[in-house]
C-alpha positions in Angstrom: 108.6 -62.5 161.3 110.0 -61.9 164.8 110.6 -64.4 167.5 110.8 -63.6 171.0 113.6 -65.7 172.5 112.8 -68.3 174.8 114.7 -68.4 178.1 117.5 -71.5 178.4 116.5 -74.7 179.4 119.7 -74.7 182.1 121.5 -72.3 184.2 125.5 -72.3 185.3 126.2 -75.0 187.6 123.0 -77.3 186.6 124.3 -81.0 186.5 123.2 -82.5 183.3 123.4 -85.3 181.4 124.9 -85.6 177.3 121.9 -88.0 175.6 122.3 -87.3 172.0 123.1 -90.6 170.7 125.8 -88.8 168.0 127.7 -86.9 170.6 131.5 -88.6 171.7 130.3 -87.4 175.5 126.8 -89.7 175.3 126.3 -91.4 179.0 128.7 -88.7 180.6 127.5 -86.4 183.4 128.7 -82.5 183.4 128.0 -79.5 185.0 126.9 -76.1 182.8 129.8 -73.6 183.3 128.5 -71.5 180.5 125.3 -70.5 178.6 125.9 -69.2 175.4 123.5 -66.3 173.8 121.5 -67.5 170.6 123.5 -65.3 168.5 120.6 -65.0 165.2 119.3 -68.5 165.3 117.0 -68.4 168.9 119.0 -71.8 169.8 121.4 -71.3 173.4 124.0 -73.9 173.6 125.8 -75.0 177.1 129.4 -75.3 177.7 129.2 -78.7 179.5 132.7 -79.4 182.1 132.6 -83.2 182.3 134.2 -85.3 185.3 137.1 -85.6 183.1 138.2 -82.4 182.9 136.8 -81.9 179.2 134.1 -79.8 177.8 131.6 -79.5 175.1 129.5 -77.2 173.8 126.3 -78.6 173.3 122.8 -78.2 172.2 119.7 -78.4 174.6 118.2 -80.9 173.1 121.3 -82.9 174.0 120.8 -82.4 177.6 118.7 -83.9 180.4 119.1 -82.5 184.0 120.5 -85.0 186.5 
């Protein structure tokens, strides 16, 4: 059965917050410098630039907006 895909939950340049309490970036604040296109699954993940000049590509569910 067909899903319609649901828009993202951020946009470029949102600051967010990593939450999941599995991820190495947990407690660290970022800015979204990419959305990435569900590519079969319906799920977007975020390219995250954190204040230390690394990224991560996350889940939505591991994000909070700040």
């Amino acid at each position: 059965m067909y899903e319609p895909i649901k828009a993202p939950r951020f946009e470029v340049g949102n600051r967010v917050l990593a939450v999941a309490p599995t991820n190495q970036h947990r407690g660290k604040q970022g800015i979204v410098v990419e959305v990435i296109e569900p590519a079969g699954d319906n799920i977007y993940r975020y390219v995250v630039r954190f204040a230390d000049a690394t990224s991560a590509t996350l889940f939505g569910f591991e994000l909070q907006l700040v």
